[in-house]
TIDRENGU-135425 format. One record per residue (C-alpha): residue number from 1; residue in three letters; x, y, z. Coordinates in pm, whole numbers, plus 32768, in hexadecimal, padded with zeros to 4 digits. Example, Ala and Ser with C-alpha at 12.3 -4.5 7.8 and 13.67 -1.06 7.14 Angstrom:
// residues 2
> 1:Ala:84CE:7E3E:830C .
> 2:Ser:8557:7F96:82CA .
END
This chain:
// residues 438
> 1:Unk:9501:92FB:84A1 .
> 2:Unk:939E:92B0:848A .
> 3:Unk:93B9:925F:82FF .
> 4:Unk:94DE:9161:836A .
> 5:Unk:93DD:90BF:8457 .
> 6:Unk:92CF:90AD:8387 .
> 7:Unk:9300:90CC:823F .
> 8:Unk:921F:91F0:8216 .
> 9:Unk:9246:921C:80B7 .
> 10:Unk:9244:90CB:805A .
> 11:Unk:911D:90B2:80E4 .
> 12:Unk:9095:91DB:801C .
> 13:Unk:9015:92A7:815B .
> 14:Unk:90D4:93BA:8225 .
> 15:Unk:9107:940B:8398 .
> 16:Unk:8FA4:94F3:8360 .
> 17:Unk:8ECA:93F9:82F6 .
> 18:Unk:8F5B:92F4:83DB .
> 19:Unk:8F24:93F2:852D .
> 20:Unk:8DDA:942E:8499 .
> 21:Unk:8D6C:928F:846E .
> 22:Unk:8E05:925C:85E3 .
> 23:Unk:8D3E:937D:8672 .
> 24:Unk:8C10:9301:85B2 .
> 25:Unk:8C22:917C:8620 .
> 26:Unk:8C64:91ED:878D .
> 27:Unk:8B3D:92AD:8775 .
> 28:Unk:8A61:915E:86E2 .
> 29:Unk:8AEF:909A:87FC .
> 30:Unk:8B0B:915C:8917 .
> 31:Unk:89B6:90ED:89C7 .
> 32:Unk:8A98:8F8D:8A24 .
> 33:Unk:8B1A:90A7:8B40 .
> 34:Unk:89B4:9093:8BFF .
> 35:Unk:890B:8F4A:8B73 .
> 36:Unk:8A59:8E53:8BAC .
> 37:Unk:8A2E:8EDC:8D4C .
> 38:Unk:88BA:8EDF:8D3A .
> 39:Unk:88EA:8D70:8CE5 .
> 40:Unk:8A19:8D0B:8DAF .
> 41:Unk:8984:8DBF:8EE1 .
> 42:Unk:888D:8CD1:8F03 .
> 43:Unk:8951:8BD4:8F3B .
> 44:Unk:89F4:8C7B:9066 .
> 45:Unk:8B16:8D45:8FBC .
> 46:Unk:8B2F:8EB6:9069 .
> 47:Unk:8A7A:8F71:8F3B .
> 48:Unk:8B8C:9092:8F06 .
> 49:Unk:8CAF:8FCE:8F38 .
> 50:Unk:8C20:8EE2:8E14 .
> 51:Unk:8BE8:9032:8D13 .
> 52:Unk:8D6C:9068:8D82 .
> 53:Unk:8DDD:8F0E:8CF3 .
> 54:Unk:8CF8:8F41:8BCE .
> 55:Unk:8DB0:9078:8B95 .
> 56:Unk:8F0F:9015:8BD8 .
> 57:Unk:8EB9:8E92:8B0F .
> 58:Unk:8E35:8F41:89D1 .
> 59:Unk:8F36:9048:89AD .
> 60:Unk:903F:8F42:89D2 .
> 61:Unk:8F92:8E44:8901 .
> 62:Unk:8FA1:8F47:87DF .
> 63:Unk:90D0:8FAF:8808 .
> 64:Unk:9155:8E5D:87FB .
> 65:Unk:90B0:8E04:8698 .
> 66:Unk:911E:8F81:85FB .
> 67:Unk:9293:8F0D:866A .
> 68:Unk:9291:8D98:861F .
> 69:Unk:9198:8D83:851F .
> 70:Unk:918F:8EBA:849D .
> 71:Unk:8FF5:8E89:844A .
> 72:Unk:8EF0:8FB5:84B6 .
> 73:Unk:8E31:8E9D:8553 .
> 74:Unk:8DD1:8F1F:86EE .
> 75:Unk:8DCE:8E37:880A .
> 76:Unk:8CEF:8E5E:895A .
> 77:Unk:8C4E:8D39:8A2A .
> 78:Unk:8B5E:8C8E:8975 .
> 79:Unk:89EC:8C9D:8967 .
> 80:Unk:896A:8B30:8999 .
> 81:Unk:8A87:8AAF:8A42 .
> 82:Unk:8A4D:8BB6:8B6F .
> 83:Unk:88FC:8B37:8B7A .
> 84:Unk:8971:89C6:8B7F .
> 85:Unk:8A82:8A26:8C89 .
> 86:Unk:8949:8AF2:8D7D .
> 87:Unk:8816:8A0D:8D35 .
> 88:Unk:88B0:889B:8CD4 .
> 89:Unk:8A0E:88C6:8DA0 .
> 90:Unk:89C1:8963:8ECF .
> 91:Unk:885C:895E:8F0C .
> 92:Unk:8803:8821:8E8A .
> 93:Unk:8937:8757:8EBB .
> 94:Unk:893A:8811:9033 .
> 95:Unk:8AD6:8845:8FCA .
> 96:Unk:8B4D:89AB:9082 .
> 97:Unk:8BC9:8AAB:8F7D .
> 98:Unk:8D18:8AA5:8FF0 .
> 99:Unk:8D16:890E:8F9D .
> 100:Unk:8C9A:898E:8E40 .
> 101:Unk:8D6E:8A64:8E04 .
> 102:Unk:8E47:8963:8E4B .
> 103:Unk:8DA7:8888:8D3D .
> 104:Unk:8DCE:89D4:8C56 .
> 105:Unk:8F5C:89D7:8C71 .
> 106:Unk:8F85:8859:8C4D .
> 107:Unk:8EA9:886F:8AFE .
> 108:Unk:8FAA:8998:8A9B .
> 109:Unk:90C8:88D9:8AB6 .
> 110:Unk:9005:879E:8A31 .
> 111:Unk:8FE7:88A3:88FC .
> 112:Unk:912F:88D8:88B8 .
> 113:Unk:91AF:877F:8900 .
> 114:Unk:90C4:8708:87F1 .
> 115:Unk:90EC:883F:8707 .
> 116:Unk:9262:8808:870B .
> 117:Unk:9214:8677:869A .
> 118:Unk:912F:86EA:8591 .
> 119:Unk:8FF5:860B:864A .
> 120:Unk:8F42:875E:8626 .
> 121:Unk:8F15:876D:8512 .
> 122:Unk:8EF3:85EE:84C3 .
> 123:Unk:8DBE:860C:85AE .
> 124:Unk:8D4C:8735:84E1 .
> 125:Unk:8D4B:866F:8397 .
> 126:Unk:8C5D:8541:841E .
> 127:Unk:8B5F:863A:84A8 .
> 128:Unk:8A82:862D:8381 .
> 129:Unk:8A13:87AD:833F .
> 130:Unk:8881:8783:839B .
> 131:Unk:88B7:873E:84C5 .
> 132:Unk:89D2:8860:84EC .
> 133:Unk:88A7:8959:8481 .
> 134:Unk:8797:888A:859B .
> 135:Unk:889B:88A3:86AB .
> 136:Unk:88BE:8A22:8668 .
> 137:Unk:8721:8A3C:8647 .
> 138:Unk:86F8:8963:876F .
> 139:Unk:87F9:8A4E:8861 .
> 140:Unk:8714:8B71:87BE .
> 141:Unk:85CA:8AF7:881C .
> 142:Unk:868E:8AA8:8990 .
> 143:Unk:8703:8C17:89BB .
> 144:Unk:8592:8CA5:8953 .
> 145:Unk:84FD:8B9E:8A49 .
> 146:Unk:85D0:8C3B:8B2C .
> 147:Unk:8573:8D88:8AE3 .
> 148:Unk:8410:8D51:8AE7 .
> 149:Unk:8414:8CE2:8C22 .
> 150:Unk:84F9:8DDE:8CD7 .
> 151:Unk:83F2:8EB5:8C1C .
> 152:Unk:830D:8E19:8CED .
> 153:Unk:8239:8DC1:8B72 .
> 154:Unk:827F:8C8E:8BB8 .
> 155:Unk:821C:8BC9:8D37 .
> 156:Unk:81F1:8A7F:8DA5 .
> 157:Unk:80A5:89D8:8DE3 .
> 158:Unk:8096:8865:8E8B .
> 159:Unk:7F59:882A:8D7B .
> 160:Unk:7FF0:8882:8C26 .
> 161:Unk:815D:88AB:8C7A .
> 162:Unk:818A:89EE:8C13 .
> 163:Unk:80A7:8B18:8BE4 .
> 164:Unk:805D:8C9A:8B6F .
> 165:Unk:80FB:8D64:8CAD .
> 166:Unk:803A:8EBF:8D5D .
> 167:Unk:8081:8FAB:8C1D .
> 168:Unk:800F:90C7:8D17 .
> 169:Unk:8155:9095:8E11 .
> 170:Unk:8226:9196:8DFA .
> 171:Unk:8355:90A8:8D76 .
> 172:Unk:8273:903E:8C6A .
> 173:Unk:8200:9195:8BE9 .
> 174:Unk:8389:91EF:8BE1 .
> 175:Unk:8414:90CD:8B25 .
> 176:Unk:82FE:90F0:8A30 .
> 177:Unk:8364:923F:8A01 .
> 178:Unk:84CB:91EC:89C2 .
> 179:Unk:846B:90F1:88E1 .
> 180:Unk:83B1:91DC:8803 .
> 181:Unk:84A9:92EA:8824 .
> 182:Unk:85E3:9221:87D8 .
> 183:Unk:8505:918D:8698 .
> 184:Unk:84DA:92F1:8627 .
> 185:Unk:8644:9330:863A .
> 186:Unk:86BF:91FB:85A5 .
> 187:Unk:85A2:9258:8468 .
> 188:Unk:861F:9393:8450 .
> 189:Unk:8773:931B:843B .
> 190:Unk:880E:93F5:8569 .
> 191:Unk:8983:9378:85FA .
> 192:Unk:896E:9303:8724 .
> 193:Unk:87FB:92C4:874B .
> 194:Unk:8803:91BB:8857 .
> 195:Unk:88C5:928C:8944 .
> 196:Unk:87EC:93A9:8914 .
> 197:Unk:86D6:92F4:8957 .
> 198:Unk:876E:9266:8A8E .
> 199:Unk:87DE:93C5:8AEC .
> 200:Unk:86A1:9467:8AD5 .
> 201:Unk:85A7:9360:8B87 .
> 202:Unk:86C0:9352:8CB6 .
> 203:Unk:86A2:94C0:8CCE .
> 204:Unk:851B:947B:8CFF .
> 205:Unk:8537:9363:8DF5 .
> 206:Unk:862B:9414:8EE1 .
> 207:Unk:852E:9546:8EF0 .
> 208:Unk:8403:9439:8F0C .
> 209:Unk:84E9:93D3:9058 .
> 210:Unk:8521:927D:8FA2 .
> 211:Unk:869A:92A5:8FEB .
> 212:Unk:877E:9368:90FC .
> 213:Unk:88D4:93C3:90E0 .
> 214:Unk:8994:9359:91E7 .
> 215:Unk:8AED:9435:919D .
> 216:Unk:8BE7:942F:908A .
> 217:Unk:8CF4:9334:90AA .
> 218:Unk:8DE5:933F:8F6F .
> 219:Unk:8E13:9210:8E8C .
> 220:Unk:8F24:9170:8EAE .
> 221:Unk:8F27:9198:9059 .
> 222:Unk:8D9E:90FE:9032 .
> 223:Unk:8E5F:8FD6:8F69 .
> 224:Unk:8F13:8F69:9094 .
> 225:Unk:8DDC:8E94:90EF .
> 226:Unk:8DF5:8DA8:8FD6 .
> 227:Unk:8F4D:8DB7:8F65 .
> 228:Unk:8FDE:8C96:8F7C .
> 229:Unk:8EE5:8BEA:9034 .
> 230:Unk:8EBB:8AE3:8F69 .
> 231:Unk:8ED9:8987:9009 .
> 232:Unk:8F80:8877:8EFF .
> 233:Unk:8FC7:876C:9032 .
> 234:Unk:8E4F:8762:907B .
> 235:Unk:8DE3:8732:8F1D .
> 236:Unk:8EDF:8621:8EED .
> 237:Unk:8E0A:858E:8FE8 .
> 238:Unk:8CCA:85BC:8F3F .
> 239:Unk:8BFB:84A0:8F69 .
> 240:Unk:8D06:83AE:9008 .
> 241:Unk:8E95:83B4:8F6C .
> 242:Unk:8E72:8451:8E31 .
> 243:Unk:8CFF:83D3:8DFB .
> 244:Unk:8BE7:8405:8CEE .
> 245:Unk:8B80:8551:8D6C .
> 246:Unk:8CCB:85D9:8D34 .
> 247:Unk:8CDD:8572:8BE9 .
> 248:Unk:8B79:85C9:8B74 .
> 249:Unk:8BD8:8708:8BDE .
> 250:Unk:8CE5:872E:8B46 .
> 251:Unk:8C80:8687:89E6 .
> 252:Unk:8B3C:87AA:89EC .
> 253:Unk:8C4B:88EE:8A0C .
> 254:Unk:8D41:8825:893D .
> 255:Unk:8C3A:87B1:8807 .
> 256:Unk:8B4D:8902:882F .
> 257:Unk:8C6F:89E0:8823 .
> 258:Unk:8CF7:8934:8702 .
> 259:Unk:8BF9:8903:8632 .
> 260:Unk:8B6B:8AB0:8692 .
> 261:Unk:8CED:8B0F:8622 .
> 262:Unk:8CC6:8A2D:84EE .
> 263:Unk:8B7D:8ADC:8491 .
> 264:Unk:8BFE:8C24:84C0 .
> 265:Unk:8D3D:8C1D:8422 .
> 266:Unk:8C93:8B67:82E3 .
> 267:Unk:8B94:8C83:82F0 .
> 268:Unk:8C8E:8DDB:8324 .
> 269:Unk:8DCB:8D39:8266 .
> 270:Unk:8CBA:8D0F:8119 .
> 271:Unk:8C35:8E3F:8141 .
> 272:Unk:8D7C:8F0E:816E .
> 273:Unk:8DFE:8E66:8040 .
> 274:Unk:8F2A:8DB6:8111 .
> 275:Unk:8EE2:8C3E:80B6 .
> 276:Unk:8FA2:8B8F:7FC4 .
> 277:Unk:8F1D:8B24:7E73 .
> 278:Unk:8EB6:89CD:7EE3 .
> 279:Unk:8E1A:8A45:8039 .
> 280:Unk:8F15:8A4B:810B .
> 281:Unk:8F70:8B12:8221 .
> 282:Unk:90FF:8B8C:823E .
> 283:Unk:917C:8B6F:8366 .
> 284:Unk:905B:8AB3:841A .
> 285:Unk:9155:8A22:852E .
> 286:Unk:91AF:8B5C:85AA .
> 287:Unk:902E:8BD6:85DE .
> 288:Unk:8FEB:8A79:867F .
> 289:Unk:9124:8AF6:8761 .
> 290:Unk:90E4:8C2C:87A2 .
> 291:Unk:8F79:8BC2:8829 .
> 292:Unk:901A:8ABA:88D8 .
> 293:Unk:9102:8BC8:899D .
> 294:Unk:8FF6:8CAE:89D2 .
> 295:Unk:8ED2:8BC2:8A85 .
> 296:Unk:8FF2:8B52:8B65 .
> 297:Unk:904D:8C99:8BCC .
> 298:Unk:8EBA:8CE1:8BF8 .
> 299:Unk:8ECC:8BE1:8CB5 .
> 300:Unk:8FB6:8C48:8D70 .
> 301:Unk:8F02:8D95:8DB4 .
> 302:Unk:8DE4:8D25:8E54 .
> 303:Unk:8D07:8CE5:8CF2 .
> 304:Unk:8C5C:8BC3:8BF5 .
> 305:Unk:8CFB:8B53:8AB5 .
> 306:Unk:8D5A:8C73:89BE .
> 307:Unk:8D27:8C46:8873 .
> 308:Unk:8D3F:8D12:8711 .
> 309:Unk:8BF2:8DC2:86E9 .
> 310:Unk:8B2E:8DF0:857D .
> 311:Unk:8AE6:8F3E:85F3 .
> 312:Unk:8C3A:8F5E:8552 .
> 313:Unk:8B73:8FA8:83FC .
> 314:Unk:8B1C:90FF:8436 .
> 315:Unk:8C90:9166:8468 .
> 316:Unk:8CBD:90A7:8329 .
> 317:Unk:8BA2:9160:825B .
> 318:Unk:8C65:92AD:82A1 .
> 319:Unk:8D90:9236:8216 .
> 320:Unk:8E42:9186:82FE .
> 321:Unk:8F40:9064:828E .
> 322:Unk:907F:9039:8374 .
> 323:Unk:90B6:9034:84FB .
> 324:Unk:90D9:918B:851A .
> 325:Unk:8F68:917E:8538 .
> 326:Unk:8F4D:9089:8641 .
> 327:Unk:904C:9142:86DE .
> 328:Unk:8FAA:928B:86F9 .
> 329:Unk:8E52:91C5:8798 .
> 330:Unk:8F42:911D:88B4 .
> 331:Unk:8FEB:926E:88FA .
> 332:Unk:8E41:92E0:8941 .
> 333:Unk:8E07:91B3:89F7 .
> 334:Unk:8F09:9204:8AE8 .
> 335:Unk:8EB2:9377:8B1A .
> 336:Unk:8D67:92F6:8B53 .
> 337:Unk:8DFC:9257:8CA3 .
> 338:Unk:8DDB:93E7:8D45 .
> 339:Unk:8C77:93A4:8D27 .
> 340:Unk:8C35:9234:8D49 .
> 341:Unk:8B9C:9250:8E9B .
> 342:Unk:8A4B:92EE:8E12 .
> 343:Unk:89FF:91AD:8DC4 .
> 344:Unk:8962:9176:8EF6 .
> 345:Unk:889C:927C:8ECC .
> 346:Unk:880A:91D2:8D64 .
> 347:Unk:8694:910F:8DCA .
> 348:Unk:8623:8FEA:8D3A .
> 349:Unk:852B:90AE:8C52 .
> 350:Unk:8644:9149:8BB2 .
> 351:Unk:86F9:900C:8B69 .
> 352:Unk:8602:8F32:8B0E .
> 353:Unk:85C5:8FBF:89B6 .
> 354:Unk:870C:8FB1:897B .
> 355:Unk:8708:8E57:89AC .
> 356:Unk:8591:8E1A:8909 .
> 357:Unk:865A:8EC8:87B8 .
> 358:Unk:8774:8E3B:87CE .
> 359:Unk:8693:8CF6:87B9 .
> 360:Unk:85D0:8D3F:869E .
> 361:Unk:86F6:8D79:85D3 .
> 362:Unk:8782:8C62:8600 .
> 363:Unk:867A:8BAA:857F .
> 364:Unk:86A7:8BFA:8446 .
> 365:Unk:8797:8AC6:841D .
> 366:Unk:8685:89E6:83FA .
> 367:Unk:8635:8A58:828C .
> 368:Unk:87A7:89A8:823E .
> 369:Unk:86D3:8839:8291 .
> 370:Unk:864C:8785:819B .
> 371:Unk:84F5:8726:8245 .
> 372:Unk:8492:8645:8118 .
> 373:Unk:85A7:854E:815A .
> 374:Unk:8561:8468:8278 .
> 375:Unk:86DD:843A:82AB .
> 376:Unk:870B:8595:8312 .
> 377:Unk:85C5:8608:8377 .
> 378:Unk:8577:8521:84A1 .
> 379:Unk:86D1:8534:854E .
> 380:Unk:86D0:86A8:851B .
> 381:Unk:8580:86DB:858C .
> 382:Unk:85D5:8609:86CD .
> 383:Unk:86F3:86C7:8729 .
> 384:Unk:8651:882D:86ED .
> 385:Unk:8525:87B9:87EF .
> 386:Unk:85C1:86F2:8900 .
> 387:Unk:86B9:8824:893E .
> 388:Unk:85B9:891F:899C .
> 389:Unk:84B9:880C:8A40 .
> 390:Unk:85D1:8758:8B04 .
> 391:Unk:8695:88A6:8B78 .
> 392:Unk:87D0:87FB:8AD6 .
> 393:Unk:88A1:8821:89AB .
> 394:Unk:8930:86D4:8A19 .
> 395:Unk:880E:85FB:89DE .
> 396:Unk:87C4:86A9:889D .
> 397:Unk:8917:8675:87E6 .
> 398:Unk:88B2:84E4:8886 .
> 399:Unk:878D:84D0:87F0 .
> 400:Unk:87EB:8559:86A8 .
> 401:Unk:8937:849C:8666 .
> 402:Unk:88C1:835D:86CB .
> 403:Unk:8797:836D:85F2 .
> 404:Unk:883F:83CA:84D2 .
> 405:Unk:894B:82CF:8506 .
> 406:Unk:8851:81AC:854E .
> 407:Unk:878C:822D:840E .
> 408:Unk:88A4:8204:8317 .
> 409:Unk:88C0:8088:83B9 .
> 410:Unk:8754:8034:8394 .
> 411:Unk:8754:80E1:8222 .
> 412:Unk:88BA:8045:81A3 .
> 413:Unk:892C:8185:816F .
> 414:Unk:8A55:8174:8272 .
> 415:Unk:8BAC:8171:81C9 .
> 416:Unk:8D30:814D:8263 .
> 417:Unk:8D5C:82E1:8291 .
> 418:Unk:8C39:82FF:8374 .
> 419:Unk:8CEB:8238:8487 .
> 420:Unk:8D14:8361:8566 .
> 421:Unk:8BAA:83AE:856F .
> 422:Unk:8B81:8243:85CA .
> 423:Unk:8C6C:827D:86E7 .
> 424:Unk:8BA5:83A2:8756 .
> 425:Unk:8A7D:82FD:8737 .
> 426:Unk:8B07:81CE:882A .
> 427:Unk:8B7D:82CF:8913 .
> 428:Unk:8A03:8357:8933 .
> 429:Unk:8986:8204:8956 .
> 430:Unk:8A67:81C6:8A65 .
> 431:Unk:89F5:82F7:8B06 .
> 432:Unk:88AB:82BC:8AE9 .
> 433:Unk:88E2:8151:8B9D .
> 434:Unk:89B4:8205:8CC5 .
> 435:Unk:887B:8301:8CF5 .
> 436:Unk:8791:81F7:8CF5 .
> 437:Unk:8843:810C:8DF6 .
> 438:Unk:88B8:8254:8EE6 .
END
């Protein structure tokens, strides 16, 4: 049955080595369990109902790409666009969480809508790549910020802005901790390093009395709090009758989850040796679908967008090759429901260098920039900056594609297949205009 599914020998990999990559990638990724409510809970959504939806989203999410796509690709709410949905969403935008969440389905079904009329991937193609490797730099240097500061490393201070936190606070002496442990992990190359480290430096803030347990509720009965909770007729109203802040939103989960997916699949599909001679990826509509499906039904569960995660590539170094692998992480994911409530019992110090990490490595895709061409340099470097100093993906990916698009104007470089990054580029404009005149 399973070889019918997936083509196991194909594929040149067995039902072994497949278990083994799933166990392995659930094991890279399973920190998303405590970080995605860490995040999510401060903007207002009940902490262990939120690990429940991670849970139950990720473990469908992969289960949908092993049985449409049949990739060993693993899917889980996305780093970066939880951040955009607590920080830019709810607490900047002052939109409830259940009005986001709203936003989260709409951009769901926005995804297949425009996945099934191949605009997808026409958007995909316009994107010039430098600024696809500054948009995934920029979210990176936005999760560390975040870190940093839930760290308490990082503070506010009227005079400079920002500025070196008490390093003798007991939060502070924890996360740096973490941080070094989880670094030592990662070096030595041990499985599962993040959650360890998470594990570990929870175990020493509940004894420090940094948490309390407050009684064991199971997963799916904690759930009940945000499932289906979302509110779509209030964020049709974002803004006035379908305004701008509807759509901005929208456009950010829509073009970061796109262009993250794009990034990943590119990266795994290469590496796995499942691309086509010319560098392309079979059966890229069902992927696109399959994400599509699952950040609707995240949605629907009471978390942020859910996207394919590059974490992935350690499943794939151990062999891994069809969706038996991906299948085998989802089953995890939702065991990992009987336990989802000791979230709550996970402290900011044991998070936050999770999320500092996670930040650093995604950094790395700024050595994919040219930085002696002008062309690329400038909009790139605009987009990785404004991110992290304006708290929004949103006026990064504005900054960036409007640069780049007025720069092939100005240098007669702009030719008839660039028209859709034109297009975007008027659409930031216009945004920019509506900001300034609200």
């Amino acid at each position: 049955m399973l070889e019918k599914l997936f083509g196991l020998k194909a594929h040149g990999t067995s039902v072994r080595v497949e278990a083994m990559a799933g166990v392995t990638t659930f094991l890279t990724m399973a920190y998303i369990i405590v970080v995605n409510p860490s995040i999510l809970g401060e903007a207002g959504v009940p902490v262990a109902a939120a690990a429940a939806a991670t849970c139950l989203s990720a473990g469908i999410g992969c289960l949908l790409m092993a049985f449409i796509a049949n990739y060993p690709i693993a899917l889980a709410p996305g780093m970066g666009l939880n951040a955009y949905f607590t920080y830019t969403v709810v607490i900047g935008m002052h939109v409830p969480w259940q009005t986001a969440l709203g936003c989260v389905f709409i951009s769901g079904v926005a995804f297949l809508l425009l996945t099934a009329a191949g605009i997808r991937q026409l958007i995909v193609r316009s994107i010039p790549k430098p600024l696809l490797a500054a948009t995934a730099a920029g979210i990176g240097l936005f999760i560390a910020f975040i870190g940093l500061k839930d760290a308490g490393l990082v503070v506010s201070n009227p005079a400079t802005t920002v500025a070196l936190g008490n390093l003798q606070s007991p939060t502070a002496l924890l996360a740096l901790a973490g941080l070094v442990l989880i670094a030592a992990l990662q070096a030595r190359k041990i499985k599962g390093a993040m959650l360890i480290g998470i594990i570990v430096i929870s175990i020493a803030g509940y004894s420090l009395g940094m948490t309390h347990w407050s009684g064991w509720t199971f997963g799916l009965s904690a759930m009940a709090q945000t499932a289906f909770k979302l509110d779509i007729p209030s964020a049709f109203h974002l803004g006035g009758s379908f305004g701008w802040s509807l759509l901005e939103i929208i456009f950010v989960f829509l073009f970061v989850d796109l262009f993250d997916n794009v990034g990943t699949l590119a990266a795994l599909t290469k590496r796995a040796g499942l691309q086509e001679p010319d560098g392309t990826i079979p059966r890229l509509d069902r992927i696109l679908y399959a994400d599509a499906a699952a950040t609707v039904v995240g949605s629907v569960a009471g978390t942020s967008t859910v996207t394919s995660y590059i974490e992935s590539a350690s499943g794939v170094s151990v062999g891994g090759r069809t969706g038996l692998t991906a299948a085998v992480t989802g089953l995890l994911f939702l065991l990992a429901l009987f336990v989802a409530p000791l979230a709550g019992l996970v402290p900011s110090a044991a998070t936050a260098p999770a999320l500092i990490l996670v930040g650093s490595m995604m950094v790395g895709a700024l050595c994919e920039i040219d930085w002696g061409e002008p062309l690329e340099a400038l909009p790139a470097f605009l987009t990785v900056v404004m991110i992290p100093l304006t708290f929004s993906i949103a006026n990064g990916l504005a900054f960036g594609i409007t640069a780049y698009a007025i720069l092939k104007i100005v240098t007669g470089k702009a030719q008839k297949t660039d028209w859709m990054l034109f297009v975007l580029g008027a659409l930031f404009v216009a945004r920019f205009v509506y900001l300034a005149a609200a």
